[in-house]
TIZAPA-490768 format. One record per atom (N, C-alpha, C): x, y, z; residue in three letters. Coordinates in steps of 0.001 Angstrom, whole numbers, plus 500000, padded with zeros to 6 digits. Atoms other than C-alpha are relative to their C-alpha. Example, Ala and Ser with C-alpha at 12.3 -4.5 7.8 and 13.67 -1.06 7.14 Angstrom:
2
500890498810500000ALA512300495500507800ALA500900501200500000ALA499180498810499940SER513670498940507140SER499230501090500730SER
//
This chain:
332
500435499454501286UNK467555475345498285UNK500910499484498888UNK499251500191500798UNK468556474281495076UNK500274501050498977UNK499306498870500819UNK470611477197493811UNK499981499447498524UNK500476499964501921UNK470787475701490233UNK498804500195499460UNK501528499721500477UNK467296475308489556UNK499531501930500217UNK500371498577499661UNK466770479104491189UNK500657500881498969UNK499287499275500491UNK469094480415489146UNK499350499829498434UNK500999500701501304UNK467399478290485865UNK499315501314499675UNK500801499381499665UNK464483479661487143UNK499879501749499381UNK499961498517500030UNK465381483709487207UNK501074500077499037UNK499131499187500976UNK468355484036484729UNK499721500969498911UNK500359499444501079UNK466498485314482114UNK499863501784500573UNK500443498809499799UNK465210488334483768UNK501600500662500731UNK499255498948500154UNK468563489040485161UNK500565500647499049UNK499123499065500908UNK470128489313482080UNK499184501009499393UNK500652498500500732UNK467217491617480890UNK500104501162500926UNK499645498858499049UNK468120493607483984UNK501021500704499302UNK499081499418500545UNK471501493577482522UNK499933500964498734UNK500149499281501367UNK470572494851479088UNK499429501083500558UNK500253498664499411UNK468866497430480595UNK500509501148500431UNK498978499084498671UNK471274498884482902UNK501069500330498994UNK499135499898500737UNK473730498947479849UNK499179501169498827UNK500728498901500851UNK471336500893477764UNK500304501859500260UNK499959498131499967UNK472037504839476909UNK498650500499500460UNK501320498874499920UNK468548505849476702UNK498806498870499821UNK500791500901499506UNK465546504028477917UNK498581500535499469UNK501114499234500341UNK461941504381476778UNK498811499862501375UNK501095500057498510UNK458778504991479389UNK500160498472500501UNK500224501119499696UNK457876501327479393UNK501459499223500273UNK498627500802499551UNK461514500193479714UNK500602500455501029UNK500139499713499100UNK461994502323482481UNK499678499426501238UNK500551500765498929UNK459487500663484577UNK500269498709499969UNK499339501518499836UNK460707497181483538UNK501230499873500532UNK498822499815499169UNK463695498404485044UNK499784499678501393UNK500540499568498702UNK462415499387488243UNK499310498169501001UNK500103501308499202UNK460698495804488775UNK500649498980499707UNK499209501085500041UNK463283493730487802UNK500914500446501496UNK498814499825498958UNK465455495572490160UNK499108499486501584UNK500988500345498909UNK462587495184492646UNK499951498487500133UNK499719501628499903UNK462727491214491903UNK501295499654500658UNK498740500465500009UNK466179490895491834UNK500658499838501394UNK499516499522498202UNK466728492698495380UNK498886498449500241UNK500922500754499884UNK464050490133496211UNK500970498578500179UNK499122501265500279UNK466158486981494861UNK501493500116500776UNK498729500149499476UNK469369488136496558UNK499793499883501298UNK500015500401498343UNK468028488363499956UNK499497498426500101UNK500075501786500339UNK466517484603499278UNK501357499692500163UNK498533500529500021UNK469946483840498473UNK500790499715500888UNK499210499899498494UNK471462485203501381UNK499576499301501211UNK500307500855498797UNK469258483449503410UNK499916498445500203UNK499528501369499985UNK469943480213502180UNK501313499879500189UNK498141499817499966UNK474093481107502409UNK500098499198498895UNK499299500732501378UNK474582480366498620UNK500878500378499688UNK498723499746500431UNK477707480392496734UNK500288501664500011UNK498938498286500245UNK479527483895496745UNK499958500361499102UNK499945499409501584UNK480164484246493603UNK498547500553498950UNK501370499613499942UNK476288484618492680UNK499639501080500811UNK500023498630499833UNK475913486691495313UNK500775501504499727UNK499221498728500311UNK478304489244494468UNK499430500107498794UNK500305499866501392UNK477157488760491122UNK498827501173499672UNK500910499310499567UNK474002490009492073UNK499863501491500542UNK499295498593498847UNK475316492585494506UNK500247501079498964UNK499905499383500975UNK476886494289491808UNK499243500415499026UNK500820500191500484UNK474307493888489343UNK498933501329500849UNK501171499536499569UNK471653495558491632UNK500793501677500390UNK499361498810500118UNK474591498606492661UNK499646500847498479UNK500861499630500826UNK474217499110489090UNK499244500426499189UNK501909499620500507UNK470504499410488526UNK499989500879500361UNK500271498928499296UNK470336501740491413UNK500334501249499888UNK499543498732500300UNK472630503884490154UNK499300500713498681UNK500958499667500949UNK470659503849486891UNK498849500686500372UNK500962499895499623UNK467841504242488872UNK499633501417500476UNK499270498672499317UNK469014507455490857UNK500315500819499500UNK498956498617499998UNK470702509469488747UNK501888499527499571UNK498771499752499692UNK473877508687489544UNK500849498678499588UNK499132501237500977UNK476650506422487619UNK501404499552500613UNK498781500631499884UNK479152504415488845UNK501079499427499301UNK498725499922501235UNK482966505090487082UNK500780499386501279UNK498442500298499295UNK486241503379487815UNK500340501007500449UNK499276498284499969UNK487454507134487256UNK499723500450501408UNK500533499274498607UNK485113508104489965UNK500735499517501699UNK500068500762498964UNK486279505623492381UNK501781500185500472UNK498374499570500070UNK490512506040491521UNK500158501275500575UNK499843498687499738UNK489620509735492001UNK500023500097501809UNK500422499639498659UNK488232509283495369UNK501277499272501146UNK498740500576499208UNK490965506639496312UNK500963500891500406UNK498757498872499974UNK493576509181495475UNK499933500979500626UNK500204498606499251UNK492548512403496762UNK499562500088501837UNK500346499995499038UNK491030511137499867UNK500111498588500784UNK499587500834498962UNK491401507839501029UNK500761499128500055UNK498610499552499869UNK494820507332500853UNK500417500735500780UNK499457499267498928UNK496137509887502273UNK499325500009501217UNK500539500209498660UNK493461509620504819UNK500598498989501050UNK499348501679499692UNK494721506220505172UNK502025500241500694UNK498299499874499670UNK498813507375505321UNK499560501212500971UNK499376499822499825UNK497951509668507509UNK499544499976501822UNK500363500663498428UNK496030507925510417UNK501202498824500593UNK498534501204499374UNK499286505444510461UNK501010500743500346UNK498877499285499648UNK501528508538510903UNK501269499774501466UNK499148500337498964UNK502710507689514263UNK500068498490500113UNK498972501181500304UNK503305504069513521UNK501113500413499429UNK499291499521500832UNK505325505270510849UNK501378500747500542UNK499090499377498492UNK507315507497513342UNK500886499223500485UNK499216501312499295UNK508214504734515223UNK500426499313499092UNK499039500714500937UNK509207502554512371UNK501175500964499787UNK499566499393500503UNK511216505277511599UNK501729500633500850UNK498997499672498958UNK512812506055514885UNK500517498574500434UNK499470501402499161UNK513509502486516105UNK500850499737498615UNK498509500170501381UNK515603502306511778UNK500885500989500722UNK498887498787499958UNK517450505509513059UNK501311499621501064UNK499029500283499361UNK518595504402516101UNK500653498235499587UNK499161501985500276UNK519627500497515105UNK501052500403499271UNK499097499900500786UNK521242502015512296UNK501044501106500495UNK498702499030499068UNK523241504919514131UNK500991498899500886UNK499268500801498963UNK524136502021516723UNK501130499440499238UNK498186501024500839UNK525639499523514081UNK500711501058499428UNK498909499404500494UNK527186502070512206UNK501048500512500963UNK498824499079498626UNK529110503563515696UNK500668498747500120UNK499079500874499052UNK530199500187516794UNK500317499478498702UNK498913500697500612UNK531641498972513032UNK500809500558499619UNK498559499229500507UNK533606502034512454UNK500612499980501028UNK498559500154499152UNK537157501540513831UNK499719498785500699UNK499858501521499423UNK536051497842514999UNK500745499155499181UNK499738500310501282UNK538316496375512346UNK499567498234500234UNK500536501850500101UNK537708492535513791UNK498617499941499550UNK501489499632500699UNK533799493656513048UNK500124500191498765UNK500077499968501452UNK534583494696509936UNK500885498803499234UNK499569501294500857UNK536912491686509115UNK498921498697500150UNK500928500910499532UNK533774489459510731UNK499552499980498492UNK501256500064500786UNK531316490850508548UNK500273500505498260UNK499677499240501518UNK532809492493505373UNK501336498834499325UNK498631500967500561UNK536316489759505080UNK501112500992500268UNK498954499600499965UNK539684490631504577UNK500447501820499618UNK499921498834500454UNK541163493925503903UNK499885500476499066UNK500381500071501213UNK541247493490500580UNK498419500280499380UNK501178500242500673UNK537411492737500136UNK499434501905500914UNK500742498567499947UNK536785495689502274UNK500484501392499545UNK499668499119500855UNK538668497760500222UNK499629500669499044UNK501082499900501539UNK536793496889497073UNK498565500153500487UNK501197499327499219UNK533897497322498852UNK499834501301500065UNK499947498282500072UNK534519501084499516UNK500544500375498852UNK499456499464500718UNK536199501620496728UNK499403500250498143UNK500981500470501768UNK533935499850493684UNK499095499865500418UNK501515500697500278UNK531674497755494772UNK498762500822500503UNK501170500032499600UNK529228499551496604UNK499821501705499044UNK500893499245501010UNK528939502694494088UNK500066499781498811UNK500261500615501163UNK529382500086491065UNK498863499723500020UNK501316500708499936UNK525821498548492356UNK499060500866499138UNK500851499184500912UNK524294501515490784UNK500132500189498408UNK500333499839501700UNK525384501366487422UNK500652498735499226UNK499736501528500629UNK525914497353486865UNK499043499589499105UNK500772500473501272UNK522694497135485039UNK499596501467499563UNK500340498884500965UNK521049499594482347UNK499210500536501105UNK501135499499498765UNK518969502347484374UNK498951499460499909UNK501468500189499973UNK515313501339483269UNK499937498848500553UNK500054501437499611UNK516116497580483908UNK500164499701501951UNK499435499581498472UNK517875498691487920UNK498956500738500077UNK501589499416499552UNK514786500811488075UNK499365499115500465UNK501296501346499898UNK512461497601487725UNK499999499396500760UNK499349500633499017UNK514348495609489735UNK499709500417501322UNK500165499273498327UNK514406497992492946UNK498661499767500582UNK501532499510499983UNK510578499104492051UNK499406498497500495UNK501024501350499566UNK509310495540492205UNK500670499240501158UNK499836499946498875UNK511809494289495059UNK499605500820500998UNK500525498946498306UNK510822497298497558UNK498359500193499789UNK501503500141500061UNK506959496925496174UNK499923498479500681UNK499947501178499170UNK507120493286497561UNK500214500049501523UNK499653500720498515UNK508748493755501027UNK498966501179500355UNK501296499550499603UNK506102496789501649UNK499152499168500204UNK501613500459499731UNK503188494896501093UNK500262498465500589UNK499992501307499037UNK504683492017502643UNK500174500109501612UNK500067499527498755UNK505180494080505648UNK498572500423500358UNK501594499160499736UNK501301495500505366UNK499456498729500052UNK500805501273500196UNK499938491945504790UNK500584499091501214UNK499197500670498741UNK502420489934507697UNK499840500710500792UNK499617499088498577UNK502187492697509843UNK499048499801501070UNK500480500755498195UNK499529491219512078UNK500488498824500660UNK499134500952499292UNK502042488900513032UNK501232500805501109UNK499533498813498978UNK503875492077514377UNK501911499305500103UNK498434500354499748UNK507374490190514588UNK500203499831498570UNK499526500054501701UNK508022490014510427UNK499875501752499985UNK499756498856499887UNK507778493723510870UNK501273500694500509UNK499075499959499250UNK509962493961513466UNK501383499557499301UNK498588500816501002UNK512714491623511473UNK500182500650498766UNK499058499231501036UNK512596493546508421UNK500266501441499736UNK498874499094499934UNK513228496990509474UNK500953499714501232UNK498836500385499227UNK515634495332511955UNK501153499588498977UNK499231499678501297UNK517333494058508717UNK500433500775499308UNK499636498756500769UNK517282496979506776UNK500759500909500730UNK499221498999499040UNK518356499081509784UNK501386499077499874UNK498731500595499449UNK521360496882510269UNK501130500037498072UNK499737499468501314UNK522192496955506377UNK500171501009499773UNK499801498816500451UNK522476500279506159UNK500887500729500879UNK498863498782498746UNK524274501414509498UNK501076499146499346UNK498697500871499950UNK526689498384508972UNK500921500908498633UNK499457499221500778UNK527659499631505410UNK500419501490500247UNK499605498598499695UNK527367503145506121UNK500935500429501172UNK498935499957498988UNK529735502921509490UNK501122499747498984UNK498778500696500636UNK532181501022507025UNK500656501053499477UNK499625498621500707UNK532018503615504696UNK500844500978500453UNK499726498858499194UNK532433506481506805UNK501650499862500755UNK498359500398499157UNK535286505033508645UNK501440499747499096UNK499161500628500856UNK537202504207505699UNK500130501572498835UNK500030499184500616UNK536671508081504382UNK499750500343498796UNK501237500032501036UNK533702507433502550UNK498592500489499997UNK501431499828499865UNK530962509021503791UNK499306500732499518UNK500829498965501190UNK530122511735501360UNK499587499132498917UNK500915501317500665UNK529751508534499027UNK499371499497500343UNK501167500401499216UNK527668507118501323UNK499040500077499284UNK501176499655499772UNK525282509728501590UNK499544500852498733UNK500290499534501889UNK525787510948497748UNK499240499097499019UNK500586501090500700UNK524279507715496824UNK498582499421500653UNK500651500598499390UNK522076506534499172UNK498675501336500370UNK500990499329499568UNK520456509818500071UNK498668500381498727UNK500901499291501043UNK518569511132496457UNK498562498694500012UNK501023500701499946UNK516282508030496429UNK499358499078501129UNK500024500889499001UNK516855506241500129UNK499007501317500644UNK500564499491499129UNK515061509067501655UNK498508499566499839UNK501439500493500520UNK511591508333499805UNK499982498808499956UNK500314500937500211UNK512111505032499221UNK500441499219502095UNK500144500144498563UNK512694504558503471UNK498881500577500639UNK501464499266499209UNK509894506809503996UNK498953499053500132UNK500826500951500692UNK507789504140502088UNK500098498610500628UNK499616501505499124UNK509302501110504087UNK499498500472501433UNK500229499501498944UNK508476503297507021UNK498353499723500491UNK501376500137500123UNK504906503681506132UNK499428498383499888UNK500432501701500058UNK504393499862505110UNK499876499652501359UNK499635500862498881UNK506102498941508656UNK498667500558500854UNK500788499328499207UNK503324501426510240UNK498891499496499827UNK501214500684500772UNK500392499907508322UNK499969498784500555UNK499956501074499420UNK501613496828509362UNK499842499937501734UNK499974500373498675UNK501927497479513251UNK498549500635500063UNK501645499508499844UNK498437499490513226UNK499174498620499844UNK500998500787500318UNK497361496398511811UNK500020498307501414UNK499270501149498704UNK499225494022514835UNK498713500551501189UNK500265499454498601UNK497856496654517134UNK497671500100499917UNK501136500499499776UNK494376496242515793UNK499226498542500652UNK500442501429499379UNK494137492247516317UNK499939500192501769UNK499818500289498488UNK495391492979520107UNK498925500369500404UNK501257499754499067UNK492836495331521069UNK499208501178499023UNK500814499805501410UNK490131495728518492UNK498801501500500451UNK501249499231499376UNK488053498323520818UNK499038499371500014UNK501765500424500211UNK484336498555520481UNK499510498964499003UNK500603500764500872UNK484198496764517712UNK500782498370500131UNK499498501470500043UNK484342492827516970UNK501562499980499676UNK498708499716500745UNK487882491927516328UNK499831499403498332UNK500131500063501211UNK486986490449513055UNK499664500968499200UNK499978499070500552UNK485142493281512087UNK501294501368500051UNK499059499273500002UNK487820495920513228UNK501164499665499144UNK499395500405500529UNK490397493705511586UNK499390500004498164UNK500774499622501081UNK488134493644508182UNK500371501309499899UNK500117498326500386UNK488078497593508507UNK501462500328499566UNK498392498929500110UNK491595498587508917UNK500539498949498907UNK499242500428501011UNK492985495497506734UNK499730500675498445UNK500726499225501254UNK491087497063503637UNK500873501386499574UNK499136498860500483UNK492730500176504284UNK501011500013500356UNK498582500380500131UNK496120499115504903UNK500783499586498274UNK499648500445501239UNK495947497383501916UNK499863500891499035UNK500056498799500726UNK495117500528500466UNK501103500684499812UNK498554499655499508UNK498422501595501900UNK500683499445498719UNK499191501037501277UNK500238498879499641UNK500344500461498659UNK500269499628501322UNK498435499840496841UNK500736501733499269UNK500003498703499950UNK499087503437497416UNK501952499983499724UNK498505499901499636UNK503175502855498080UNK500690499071498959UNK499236500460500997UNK503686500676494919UNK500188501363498846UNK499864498934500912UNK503188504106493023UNK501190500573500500UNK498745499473499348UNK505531505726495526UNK501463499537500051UNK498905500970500581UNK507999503022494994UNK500497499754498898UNK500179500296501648UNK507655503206491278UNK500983501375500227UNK499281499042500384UNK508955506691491455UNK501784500364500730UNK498591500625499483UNK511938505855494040UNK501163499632499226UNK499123501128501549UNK513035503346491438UNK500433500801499090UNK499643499681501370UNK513231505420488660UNK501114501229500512UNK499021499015499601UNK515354507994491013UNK501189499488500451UNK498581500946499682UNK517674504970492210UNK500581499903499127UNK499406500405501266UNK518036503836488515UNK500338501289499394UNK499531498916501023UNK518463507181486869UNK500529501073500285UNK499425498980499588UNK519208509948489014UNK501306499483501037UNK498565500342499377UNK521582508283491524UNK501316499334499351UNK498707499982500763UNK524151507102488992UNK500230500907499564UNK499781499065501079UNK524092510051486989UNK501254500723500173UNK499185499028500066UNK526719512509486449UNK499761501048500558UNK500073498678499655UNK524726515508487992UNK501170499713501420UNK499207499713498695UNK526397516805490965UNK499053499670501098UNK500768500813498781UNK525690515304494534UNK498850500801500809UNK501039499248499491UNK523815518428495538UNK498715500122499525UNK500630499973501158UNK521751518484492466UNK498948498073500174UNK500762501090499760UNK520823514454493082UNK499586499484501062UNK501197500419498472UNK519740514681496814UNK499185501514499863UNK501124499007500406UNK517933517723495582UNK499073499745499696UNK501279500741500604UNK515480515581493662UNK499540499407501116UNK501130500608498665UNK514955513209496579UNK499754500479501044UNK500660499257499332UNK514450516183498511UNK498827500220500152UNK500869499194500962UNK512115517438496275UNK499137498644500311UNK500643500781499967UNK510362514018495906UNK499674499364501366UNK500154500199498520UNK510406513320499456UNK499105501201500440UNK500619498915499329UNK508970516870500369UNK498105499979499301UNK501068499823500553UNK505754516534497537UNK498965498479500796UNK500715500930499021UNK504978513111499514UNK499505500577501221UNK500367499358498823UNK504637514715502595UNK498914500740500074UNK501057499584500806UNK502887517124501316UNK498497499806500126UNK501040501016500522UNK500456514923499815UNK499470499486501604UNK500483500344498880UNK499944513445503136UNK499304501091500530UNK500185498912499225UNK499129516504504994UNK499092501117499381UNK500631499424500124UNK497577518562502776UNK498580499358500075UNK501096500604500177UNK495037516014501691UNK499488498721501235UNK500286500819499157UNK495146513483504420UNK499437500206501454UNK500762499594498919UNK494531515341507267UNK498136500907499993UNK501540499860500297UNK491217516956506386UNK499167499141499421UNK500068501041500064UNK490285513869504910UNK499889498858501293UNK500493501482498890UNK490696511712507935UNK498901501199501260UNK501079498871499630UNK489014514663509933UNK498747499789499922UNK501301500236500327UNK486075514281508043UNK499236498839499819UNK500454501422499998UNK485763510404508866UNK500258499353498675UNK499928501137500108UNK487115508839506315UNK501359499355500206UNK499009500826498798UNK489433505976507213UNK500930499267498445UNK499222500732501106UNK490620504878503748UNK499563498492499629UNK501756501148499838UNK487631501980503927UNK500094500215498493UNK500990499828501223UNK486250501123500787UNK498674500261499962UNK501409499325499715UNK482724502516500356UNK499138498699500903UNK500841500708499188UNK479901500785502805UNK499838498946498664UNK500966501106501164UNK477916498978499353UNK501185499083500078UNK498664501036500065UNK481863497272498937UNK500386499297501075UNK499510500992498344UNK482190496303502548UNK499621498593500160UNK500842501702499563UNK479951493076502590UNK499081500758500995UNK501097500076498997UNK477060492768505261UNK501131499888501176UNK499708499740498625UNK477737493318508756UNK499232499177501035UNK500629500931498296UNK476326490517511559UNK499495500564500605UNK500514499282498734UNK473775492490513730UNK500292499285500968UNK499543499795498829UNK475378492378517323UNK498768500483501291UNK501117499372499082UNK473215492603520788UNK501296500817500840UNK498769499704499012UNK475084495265522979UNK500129501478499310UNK
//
């Protein structure tokens, strides 16, 4: 088929579809010119599809005819509507069918990082390995590691964090059907954090430690937790896809992983602004792991109140069927 000419051909009437469908208030006769354009149009897209023409046309279409229908129906399709539904339901649906990935990311950081931290306090050749001389690990406990928090302005060390720990999430949700880039970067992070924090501790630092690290590391680890979980759900889909195709199964859950992402750059946004502003501050140390108590406990929360009745009621954190694409009928 020659898609240009077809397109020649019918443009006109889509765009009077379009004008249509953009219209407030319609009169009788424009009504029904509605009705059979949309009736054409459906018409021209299955043509389309059955020649396998460009994508971009069809979606064009696709959309286009969503729509009409909704014109057609009643019923109007909003961004608003669609953010609302993300948020309240499939999301959390989504965080909280990965829960026991998440777990496990969570428990396999705890123990790596309990380990290194046991074996570099009082190892001093370990700590001269990995930290230098006595000197450097001096300034180390002494400046450098609760100078890091207030070397740049807060909003700017906000940004910084927010868009570094929004990156290695969704680079853990997007790599993670490779299942070993998961593995390596909370194996990293775990080892970063015991190593320092053994140092610390051993050197009769560990209320600085955990005065610094705890008000925004708790949420913003929760969130690395969840990524790593998204990501192995998504390993553990390629292996064994069930009933369904592995392409399709892989299609399903990547969608809502990536939902994940989307969902944990907000959560990361607010991390940031508790790394940059509340963990330097002047309040008192009880007072600034109070907040990332607090902000740690309304996540949870959030999961649980809304996520579990939500995934309950089937959904999976999917984008709606009309958004999915077509589906390959299967014998079997």
């Amino acid at each position: 088929m020659d898609v240009d000419a077809f397109r020649a051909v019918h443009e006109q009437e889509w765009a009077r579809l379009r004008e249509l469908v953009r219209r407030r208030h319609l009169t009788g006769p424009e009504a029904d010119e509605l009705v059979v354009l949309y009736q054409r149009t459906a018409t021209h897209l299955s043509v389309l599809r059955s020649a396998q023409s460009e994508p971009v046309l069809l979606d064009e279409l696709s959309t286009l005819l969503v729509r009409a229908r909704s014109r057609l129906t009643g019923s109007r399709y909003t961004a608003w509507g669609q953010l609302r539904h993300f948020t309240v339901r499939g999301l959390p649906a989504a965080l909280w069918r990965v829960r026991w990935w998440s777990l496990a990311a969570a428990a396999y950081t705890v123990v790596l990082a309990t380990a290194a931290g046991a074996w570099v306090a009082g190892n001093t050749r370990a700590q001269a390995s990995l930290f230098g001389s006595d000197a450097d690990v001096r300034r180390l406990v002494e400046q450098d590691f609760a100078g890091y928090y207030s070397e740049y302005a807060n909003a700017s060390f906000a940004g910084r964090v927010w868009t570094n720990n929004a990156l290695v999430a969704a680079t853990c949700v997007v790599l993670g059907i490779t299942g070993v880039f998961v593995l390596f970067a909370l194996t990293q992070n775990a080892l970063n954090v015991g190593l320092q924090g053994g140092l610390l501790v051993d050197n009769g630092r560990g209320e600085l430690f955990f005065g610094l690290i705890a008000p925004h590391g708790i949420l913003e680890l929760t969130a690395v937790f969840v990524a790593a979980g998204a990501g192995l759900k998504l390993f553990w889909t390629w292996v064994a896809p069930g009933t369904r195709g592995r392409a399709q199964a892989l299609a399903t859950e990547g969608r809502a992983m990536v939902g994940i992402a989307l969902g944990l750059v907000f959560v990361l946004l607010v991390s940031g602004l508790i790394e940059g502003f509340v963990t330097p501050s002047p309040l008192p140390t009880a007072a600034r792991v109070g907040i990332g108590v607090l902000a740690e406990v309304a996540f949870l929360l959030y999961v649980l109140l809304l996520g579990r009745p939500a995934a309950a009621a089937g959904e999976t954190g999917d984008v709606e069927a009309r958004f999915a694409g077509d589906t390959a009928p299967v014998r079997g």
